[in-house]
C-alpha positions as a printed Julia matrix, in Angstrom:
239×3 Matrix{Float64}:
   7.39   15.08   19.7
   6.03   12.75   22.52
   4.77    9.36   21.15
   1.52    8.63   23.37
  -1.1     5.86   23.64
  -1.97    3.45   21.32
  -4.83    4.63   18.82
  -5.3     1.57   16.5
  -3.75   -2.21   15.98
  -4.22   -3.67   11.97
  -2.7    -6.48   10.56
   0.86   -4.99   10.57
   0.52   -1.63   11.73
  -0.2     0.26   14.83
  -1.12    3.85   14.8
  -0.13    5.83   17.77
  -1.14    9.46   19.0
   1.45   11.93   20.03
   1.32   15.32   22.0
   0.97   17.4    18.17
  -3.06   16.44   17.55
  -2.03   16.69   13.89
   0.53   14.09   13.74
   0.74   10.27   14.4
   3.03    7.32   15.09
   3.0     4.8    12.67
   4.94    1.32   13.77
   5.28   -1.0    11.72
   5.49   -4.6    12.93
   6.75   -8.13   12.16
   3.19   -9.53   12.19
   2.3   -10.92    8.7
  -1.2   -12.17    7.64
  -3.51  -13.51    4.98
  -7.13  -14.46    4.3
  -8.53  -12.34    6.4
  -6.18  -13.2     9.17
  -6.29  -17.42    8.77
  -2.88  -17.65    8.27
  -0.48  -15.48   10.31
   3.15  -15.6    11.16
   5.75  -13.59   12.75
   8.86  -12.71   10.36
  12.28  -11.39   11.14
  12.92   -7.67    9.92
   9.87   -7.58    7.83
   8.52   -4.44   10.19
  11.87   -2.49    9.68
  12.0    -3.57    6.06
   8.27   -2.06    5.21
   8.81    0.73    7.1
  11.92    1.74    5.45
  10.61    0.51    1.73
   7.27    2.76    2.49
   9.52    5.42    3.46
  11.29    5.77    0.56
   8.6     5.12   -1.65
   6.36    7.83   -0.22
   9.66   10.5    -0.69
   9.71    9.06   -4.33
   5.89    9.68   -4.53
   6.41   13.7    -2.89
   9.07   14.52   -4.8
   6.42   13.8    -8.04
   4.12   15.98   -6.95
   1.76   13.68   -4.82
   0.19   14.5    -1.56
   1.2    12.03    1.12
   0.83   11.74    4.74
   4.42   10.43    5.22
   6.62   13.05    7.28
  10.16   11.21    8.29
  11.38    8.05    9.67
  11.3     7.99   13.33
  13.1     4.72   13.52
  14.01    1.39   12.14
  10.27    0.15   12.69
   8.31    3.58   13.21
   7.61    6.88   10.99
   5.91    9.94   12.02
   2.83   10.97    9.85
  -0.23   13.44    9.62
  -3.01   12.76   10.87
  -5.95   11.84    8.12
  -9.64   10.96    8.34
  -9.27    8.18    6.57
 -11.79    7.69    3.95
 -12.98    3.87    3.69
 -12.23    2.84    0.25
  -9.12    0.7    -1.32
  -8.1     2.37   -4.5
  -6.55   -0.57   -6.72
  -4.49   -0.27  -10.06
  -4.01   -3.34  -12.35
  -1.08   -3.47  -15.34
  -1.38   -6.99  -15.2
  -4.03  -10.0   -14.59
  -3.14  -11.84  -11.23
  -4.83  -12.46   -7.64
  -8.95  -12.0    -7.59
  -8.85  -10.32  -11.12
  -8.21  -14.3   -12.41
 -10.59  -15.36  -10.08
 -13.2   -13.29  -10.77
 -12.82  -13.57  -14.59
 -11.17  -16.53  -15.62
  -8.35  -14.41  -17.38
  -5.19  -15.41  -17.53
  -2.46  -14.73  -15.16
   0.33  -12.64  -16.44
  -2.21  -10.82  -19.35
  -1.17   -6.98  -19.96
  -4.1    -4.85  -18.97
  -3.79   -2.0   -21.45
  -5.0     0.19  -20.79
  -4.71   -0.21  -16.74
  -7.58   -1.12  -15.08
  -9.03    0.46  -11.99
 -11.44   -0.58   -8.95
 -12.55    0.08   -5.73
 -13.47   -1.68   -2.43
 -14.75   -0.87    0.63
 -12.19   -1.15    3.65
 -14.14   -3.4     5.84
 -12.75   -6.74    7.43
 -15.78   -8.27    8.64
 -17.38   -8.19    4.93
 -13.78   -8.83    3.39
 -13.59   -5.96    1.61
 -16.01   -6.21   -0.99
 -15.63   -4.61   -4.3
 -17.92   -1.88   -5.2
 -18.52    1.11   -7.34
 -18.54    4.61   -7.57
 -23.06    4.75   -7.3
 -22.41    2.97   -4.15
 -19.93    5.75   -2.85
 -22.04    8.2    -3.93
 -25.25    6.73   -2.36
 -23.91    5.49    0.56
 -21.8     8.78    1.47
 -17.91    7.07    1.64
 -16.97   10.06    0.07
 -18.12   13.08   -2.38
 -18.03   12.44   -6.1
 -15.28   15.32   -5.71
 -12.72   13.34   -3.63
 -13.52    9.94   -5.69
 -12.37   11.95   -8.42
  -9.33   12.97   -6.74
  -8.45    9.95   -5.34
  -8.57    8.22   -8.72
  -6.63   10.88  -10.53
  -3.65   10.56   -7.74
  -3.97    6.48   -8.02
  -3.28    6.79  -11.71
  -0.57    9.08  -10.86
   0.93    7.05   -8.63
   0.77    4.41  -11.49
   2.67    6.51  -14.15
   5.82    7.37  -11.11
   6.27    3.75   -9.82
   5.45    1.66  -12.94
   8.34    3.31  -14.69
  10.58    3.09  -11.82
   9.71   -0.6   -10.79
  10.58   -1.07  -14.52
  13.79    0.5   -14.72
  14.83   -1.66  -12.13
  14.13   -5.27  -13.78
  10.62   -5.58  -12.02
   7.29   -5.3   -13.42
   4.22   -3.21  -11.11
   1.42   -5.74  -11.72
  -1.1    -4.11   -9.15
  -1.47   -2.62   -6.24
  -4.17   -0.67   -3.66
  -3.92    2.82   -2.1
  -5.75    4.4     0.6
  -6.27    7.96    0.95
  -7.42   10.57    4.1
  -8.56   14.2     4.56
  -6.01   15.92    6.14
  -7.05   19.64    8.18
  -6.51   21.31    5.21
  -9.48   19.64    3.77
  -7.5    18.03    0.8
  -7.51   14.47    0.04
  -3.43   12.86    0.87
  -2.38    9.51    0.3
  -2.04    7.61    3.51
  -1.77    3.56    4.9
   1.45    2.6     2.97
   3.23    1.56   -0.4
   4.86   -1.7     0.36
   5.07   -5.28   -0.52
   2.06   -5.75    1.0
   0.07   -4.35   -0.17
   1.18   -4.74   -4.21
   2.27   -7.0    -6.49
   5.57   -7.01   -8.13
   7.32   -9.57  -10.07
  10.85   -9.89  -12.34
  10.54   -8.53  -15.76
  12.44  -11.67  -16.91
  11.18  -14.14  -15.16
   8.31  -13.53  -13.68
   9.45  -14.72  -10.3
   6.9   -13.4    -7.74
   8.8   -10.89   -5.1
   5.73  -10.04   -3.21
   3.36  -11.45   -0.41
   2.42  -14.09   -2.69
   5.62  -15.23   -1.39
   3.67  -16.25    2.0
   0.4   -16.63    0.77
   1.16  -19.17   -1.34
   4.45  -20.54    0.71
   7.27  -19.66   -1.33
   9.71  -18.9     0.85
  12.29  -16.01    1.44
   9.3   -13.45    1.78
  11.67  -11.02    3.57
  14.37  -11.65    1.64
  12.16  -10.99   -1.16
  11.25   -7.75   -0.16
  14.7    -6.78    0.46
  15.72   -7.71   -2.72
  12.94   -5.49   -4.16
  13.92   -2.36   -2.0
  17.81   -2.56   -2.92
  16.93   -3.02   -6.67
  15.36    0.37   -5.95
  18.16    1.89   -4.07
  16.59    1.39   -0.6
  19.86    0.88    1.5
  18.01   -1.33    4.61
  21.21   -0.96    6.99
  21.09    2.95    6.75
């Protein structure tokens, strides 16, 4: 497979094409941002670490029965995927009350959400991806009252493999968002990536954040953090 030009630059990703029109490059990279891009640094490892943590995460997430885009690890920093129209809505789980959640409501940080809740937000930068609800998907066409259900199903899914599994090792899933595609088949895979990014995940014990609240609120060791995460797992980061 022949990685070719550049398709797409995020936050911390690029997407590349290749010579299969099915598949993709995905690179991750050291970049790290928050706020809507205010505050950005560059940190050592963090692009092989994700990659790596996503990459195990998504075989965790196969090998339960859940569609994913993920196909292998190409390298320390880059995987090779399928190609997915992606559909533009953030699918987030919460177990816990933390980040906007507080904000919005005035809850307290920390509170059990039992049963979990669920939202959704459109994927938009310039508008800072505002949450919004399944009449506006419906009326504004981001995707068919079929795949909404779908997507949710999978995202609660999702919630029953890794909550357990973050659990078993010491750490407790507090929330996280997904992001799902149509692949050619015309079924609806998760896609984007499962990382410490883009959840949040704290010690059972002590509630000692391990997440990218580490830089957003500048707490230090946010790579080490992840790390620690990914070998509680069994993610071995020098393989």
């Amino acid at each position: 497979m022949e990685k070719r030009e550049e398709l797409y630059s995020g936050k911390a990703k690029s997407v590349f094409k290749t010579d299969d029109p099915d598949r993709y490059v995905l690179a991750f990279r050291n970049d790290t941002s928050a706020f809507d891009g205010v505050k950005v640094e560059q940190l050592d490892r963090k692009g092989m670490v994700n990659n790596k943590f996503n990459a195990f995460i998504m075989a965790k997430l196969q090998a339960a029965g859940i569609p994913t885009h993920f196909e292998s690890l190409l390298g320390d920093t880059e995987s090779v995927v399928k190609r997915l129209d992606m559909l533009p809505i953030e699918c987030v789980v919460r177990n816990y009350a933390a980040g906007s959640l507080v904000k919005r409501l005035g809850v307290t940080e920390g509170q059990a959400l039992t049963p979990p809740t669920f939202e959704t937000f459109l994927k938009d930068d310039a508008l800072h991806d505002p949450m919004i609800n399944e009449s506006h998907i419906r009326s504004f066409g981001w995707a068919t009252d079929e795949q909404m259900a779908r997507m949710k199903a999978l995202t609660y899914q999702v919630n029953d493999v890794l909550k357990a599994m973050f659990l078993d090792a010491g750490m407790l899933l507090v929330d996280y968002k997904l992001e799902f595609g149509v692949y050619n088949d015309g079924e609806i895979y998760l896609g984007d990536e499962f990382s410490p990014d883009g959840c949040r995940i704290w010690d059972k014990d002590t509630r000692e954040k391990l997440d990218k609240d580490r830089f957003r609120q500048d707490l230090g060791n946010v790579v080490e953090s992840y790390e620690l995460v990914g070998r509680r797992l069994g993610i071995d980061f020098d393989a």
